[in-house]
Backbone as XML, in Angstrom:
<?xml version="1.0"?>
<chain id="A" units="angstrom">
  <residue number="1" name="UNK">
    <atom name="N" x="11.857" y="-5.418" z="-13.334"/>
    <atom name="CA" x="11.335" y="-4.921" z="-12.075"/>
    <atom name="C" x="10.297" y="-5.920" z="-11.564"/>
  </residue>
  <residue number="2" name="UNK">
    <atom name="N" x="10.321" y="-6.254" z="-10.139"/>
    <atom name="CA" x="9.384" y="-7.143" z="-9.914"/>
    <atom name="C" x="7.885" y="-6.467" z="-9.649"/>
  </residue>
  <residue number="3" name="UNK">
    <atom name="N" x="6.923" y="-7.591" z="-9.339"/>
    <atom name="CA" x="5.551" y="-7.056" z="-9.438"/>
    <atom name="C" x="5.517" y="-6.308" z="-8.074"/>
  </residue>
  <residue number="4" name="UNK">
    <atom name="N" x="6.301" y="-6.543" z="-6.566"/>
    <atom name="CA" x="6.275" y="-5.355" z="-5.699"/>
    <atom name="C" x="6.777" y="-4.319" z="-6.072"/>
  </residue>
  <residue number="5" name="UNK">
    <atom name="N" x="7.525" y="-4.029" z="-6.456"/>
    <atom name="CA" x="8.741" y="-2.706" z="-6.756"/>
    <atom name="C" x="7.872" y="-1.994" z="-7.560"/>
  </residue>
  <residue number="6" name="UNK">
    <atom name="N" x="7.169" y="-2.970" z="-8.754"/>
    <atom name="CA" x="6.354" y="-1.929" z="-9.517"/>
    <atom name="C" x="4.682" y="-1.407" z="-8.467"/>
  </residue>
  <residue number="7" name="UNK">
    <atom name="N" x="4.172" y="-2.143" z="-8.031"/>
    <atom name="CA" x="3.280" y="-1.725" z="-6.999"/>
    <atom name="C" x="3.762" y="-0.741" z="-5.966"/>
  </residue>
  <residue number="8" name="UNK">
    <atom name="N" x="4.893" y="-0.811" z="-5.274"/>
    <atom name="CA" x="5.227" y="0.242" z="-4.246"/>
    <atom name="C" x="4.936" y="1.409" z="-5.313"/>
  </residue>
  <residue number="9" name="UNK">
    <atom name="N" x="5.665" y="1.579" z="-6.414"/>
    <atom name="CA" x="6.077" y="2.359" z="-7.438"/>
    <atom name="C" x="4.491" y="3.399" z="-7.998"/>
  </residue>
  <residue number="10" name="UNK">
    <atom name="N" x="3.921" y="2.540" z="-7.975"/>
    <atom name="CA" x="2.709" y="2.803" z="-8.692"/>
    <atom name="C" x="2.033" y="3.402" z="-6.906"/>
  </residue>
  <residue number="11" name="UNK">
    <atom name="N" x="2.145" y="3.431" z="-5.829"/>
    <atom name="CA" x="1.436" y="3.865" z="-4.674"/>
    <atom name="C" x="2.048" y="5.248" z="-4.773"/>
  </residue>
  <residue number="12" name="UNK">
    <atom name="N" x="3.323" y="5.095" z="-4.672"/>
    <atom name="CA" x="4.060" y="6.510" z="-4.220"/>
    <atom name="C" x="3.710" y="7.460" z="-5.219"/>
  </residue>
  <residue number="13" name="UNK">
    <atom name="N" x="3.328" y="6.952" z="-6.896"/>
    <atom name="CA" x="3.302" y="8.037" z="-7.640"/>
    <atom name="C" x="1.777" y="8.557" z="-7.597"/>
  </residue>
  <residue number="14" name="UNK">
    <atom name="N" x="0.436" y="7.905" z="-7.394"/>
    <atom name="CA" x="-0.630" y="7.833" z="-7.951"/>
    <atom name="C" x="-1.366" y="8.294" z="-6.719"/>
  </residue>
  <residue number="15" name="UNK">
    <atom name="N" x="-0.705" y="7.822" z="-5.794"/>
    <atom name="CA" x="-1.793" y="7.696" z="-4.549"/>
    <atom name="C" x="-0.648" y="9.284" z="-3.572"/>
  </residue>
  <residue number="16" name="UNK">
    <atom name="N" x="0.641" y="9.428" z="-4.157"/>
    <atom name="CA" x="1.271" y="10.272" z="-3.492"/>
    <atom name="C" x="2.166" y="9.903" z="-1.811"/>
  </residue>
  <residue number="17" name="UNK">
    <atom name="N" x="1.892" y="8.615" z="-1.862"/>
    <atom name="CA" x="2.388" y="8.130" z="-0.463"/>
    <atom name="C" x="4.516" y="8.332" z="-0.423"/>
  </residue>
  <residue number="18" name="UNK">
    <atom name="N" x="4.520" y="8.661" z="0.306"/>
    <atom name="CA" x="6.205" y="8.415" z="0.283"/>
    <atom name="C" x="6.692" y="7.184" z="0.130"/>
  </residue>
  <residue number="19" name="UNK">
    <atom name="N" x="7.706" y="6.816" z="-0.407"/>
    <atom name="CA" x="8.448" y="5.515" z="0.103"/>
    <atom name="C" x="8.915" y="5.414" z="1.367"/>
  </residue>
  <residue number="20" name="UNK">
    <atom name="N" x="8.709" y="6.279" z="1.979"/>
    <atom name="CA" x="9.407" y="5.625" z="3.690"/>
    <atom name="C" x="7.944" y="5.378" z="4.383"/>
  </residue>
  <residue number="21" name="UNK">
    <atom name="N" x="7.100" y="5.662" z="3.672"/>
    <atom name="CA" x="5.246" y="5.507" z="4.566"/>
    <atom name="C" x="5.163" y="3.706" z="4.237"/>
  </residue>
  <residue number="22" name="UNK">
    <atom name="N" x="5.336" y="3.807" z="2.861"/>
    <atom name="CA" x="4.766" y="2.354" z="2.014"/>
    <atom name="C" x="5.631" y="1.486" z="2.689"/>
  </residue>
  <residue number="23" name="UNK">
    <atom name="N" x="7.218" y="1.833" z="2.862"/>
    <atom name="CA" x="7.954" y="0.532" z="3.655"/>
    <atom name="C" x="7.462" y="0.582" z="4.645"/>
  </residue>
  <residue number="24" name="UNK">
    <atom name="N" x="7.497" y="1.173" z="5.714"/>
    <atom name="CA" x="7.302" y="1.387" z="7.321"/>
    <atom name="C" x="5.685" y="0.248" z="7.233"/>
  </residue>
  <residue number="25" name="UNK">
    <atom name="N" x="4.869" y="0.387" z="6.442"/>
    <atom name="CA" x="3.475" y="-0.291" z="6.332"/>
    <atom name="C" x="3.939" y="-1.500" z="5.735"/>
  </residue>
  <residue number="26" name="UNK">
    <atom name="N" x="4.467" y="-1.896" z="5.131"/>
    <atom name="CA" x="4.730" y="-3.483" z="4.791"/>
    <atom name="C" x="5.440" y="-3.731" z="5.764"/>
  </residue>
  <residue number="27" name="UNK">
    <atom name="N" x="6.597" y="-3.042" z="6.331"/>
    <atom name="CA" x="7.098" y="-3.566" z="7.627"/>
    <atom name="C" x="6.499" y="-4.010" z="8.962"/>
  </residue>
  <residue number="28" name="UNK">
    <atom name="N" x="5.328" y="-3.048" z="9.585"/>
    <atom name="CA" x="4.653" y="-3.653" z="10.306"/>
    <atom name="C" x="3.515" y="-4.333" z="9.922"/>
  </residue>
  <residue number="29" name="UNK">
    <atom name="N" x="3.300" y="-4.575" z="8.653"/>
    <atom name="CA" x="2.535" y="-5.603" z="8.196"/>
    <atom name="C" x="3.161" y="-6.645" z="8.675"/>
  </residue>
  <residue number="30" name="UNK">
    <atom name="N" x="4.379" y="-7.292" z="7.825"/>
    <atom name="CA" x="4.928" y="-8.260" z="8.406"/>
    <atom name="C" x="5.706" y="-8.699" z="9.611"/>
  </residue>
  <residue number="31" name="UNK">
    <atom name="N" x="5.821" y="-7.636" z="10.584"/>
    <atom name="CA" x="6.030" y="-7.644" z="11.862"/>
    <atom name="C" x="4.629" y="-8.291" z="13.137"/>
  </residue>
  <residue number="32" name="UNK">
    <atom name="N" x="3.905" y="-7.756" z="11.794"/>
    <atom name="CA" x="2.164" y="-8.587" z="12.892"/>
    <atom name="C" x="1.775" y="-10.037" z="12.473"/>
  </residue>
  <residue number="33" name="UNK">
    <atom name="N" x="2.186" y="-10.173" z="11.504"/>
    <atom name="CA" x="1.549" y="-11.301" z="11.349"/>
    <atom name="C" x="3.228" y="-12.471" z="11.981"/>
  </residue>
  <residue number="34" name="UNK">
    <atom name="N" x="4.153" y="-11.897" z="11.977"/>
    <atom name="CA" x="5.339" y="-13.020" z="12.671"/>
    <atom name="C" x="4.520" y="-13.086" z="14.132"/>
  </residue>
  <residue number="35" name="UNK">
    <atom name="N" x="4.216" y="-11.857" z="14.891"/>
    <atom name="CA" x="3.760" y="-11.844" z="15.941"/>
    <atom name="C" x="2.779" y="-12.295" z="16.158"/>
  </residue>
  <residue number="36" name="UNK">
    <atom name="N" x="1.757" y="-12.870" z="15.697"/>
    <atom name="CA" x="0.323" y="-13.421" z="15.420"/>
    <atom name="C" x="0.727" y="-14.614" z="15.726"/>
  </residue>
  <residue number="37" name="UNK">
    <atom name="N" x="1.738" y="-15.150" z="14.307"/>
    <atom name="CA" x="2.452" y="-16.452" z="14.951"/>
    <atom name="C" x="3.073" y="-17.071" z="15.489"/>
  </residue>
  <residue number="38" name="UNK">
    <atom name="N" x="4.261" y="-16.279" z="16.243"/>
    <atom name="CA" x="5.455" y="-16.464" z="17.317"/>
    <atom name="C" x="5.192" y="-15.778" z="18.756"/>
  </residue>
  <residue number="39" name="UNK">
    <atom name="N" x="4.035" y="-14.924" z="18.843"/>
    <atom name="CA" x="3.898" y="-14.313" z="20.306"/>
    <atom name="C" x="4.691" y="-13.519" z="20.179"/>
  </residue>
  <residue number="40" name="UNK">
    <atom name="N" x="5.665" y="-13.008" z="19.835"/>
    <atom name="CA" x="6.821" y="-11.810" z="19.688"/>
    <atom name="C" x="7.013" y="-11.235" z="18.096"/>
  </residue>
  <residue number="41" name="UNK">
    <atom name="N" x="7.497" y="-9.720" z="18.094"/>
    <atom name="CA" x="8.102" y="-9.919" z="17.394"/>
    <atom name="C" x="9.020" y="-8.868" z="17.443"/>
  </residue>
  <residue number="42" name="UNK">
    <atom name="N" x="9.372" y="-8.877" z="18.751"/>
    <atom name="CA" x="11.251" y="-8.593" z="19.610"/>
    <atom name="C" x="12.064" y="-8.893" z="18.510"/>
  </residue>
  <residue number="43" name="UNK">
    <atom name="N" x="12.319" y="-10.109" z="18.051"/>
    <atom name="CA" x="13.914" y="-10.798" z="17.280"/>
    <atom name="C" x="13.133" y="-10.687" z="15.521"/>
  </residue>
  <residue number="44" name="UNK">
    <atom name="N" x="11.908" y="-10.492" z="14.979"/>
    <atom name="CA" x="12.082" y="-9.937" z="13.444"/>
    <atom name="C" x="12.385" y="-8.861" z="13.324"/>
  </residue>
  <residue number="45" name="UNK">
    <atom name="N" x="13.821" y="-9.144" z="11.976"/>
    <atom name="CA" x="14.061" y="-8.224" z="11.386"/>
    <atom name="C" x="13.712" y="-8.041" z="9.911"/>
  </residue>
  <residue number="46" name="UNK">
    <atom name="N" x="13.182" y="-6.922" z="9.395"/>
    <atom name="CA" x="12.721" y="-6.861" z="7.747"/>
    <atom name="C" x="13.924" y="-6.269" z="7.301"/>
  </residue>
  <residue number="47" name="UNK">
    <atom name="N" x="14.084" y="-6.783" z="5.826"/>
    <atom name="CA" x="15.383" y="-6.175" z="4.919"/>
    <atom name="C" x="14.425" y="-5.873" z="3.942"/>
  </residue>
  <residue number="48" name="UNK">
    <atom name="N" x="14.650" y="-4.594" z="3.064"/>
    <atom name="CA" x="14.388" y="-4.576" z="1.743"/>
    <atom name="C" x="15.494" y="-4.580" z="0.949"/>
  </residue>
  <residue number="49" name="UNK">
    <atom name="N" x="15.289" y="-5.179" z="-0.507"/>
    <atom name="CA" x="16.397" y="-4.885" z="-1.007"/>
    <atom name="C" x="16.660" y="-3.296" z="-1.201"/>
  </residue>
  <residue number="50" name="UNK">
    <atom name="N" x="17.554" y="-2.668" z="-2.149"/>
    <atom name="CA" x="17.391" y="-0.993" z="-2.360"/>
    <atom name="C" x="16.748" y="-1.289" z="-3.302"/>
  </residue>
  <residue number="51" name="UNK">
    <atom name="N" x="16.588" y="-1.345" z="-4.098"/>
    <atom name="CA" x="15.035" y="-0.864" z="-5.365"/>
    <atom name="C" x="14.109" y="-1.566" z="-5.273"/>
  </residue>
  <residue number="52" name="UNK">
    <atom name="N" x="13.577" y="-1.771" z="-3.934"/>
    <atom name="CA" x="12.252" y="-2.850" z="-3.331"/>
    <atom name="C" x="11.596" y="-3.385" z="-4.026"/>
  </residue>
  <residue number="53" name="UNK">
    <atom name="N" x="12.823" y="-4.311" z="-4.864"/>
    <atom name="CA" x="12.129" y="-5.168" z="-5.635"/>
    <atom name="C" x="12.068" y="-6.677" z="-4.951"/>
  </residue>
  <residue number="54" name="UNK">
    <atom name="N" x="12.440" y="-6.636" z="-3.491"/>
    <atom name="CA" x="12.382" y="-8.101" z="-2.740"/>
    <atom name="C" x="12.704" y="-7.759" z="-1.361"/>
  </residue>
  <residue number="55" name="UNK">
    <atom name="N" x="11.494" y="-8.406" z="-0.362"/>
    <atom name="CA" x="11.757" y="-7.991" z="0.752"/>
    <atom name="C" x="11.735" y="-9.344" z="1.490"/>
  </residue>
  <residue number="56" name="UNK">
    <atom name="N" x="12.508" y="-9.308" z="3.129"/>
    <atom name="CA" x="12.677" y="-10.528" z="3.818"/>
    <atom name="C" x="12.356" y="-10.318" z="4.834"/>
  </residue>
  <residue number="57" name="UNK">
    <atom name="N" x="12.296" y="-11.683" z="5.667"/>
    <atom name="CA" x="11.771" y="-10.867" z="7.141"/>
    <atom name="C" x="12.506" y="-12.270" z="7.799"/>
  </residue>
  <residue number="58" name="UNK">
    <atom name="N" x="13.374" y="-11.743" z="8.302"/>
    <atom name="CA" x="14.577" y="-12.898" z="9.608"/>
    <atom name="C" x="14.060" y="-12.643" z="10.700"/>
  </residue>
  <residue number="59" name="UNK">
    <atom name="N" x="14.399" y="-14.015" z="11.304"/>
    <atom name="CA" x="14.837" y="-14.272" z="13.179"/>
    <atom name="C" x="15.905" y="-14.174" z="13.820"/>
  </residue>
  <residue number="60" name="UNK">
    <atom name="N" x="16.176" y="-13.306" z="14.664"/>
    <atom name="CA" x="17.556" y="-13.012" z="15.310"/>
    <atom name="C" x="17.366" y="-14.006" z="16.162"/>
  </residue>
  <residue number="61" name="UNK">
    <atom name="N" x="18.585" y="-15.150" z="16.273"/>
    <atom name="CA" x="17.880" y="-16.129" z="17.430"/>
    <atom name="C" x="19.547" y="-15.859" z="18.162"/>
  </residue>
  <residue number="62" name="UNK">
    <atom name="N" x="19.409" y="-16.367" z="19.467"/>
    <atom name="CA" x="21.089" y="-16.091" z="19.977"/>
    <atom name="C" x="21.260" y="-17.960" z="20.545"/>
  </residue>
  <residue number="63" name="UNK">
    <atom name="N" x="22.504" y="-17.694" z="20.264"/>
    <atom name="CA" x="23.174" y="-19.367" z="20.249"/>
    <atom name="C" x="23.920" y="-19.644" z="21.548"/>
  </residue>
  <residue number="64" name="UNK">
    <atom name="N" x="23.696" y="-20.466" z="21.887"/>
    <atom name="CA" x="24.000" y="-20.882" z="23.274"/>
    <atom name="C" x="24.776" y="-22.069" z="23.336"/>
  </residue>
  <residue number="65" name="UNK">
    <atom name="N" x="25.823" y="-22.307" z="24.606"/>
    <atom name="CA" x="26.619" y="-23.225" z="24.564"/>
    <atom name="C" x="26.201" y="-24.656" z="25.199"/>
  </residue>
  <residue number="66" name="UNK">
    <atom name="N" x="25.155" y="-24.249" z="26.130"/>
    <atom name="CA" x="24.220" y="-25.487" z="26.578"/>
    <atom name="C" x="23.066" y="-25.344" z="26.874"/>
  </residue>
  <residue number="67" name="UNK">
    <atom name="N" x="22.432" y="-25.961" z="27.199"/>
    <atom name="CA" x="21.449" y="-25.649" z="28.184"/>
    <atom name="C" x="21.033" y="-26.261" z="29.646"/>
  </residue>
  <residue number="68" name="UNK">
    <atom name="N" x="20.557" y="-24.999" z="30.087"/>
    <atom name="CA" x="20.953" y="-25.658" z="31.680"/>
    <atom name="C" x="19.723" y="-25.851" z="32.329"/>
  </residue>
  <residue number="69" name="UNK">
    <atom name="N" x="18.263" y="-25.056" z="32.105"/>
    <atom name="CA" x="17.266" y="-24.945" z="32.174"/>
    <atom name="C" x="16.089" y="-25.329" z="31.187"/>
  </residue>
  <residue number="70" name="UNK">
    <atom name="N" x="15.769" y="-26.823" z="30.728"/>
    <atom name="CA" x="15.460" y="-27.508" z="29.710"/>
    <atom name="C" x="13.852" y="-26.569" z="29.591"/>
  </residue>
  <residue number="71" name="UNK">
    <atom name="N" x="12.793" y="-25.901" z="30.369"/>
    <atom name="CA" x="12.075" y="-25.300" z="29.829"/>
    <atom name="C" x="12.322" y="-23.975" z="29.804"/>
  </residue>
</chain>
């Protein structure tokens, strides 16, 4: 088990928090700080794995065939 999985683990039992409180709070944890650094954070998406033992946080970017408007 990793050292998050066992920390979420250890909140939900000790402190009584749900697991959908503890994700939702690491989620916009890391939803603020992308936004801190990108001005948005419209296109992050967070994944956890299922036994939140590893979490990610992607850019939805959309792909384009040219560009026509260089700024």
């Amino acid at each position: 088990m990793s050292e998050m999985a066992e920390a979420i683990r250890q909140l939900i039992q000790e402190k009584g928090y749900s697991e959908e409180s503890v994700r939702q709070t690491i989620e916009s944890a890391l939803k603020a700080a992308y936004k801190r650094t990108y001005g948005t954070d419209e296109n992050a998406i967070v994944k956890f794995n299922d036994d939140m033992s590893d979490v990610a946080l992607y850019s939805r970017k959309v792909v384009i065939d040219g560009v026509y408007d260089p700024v």
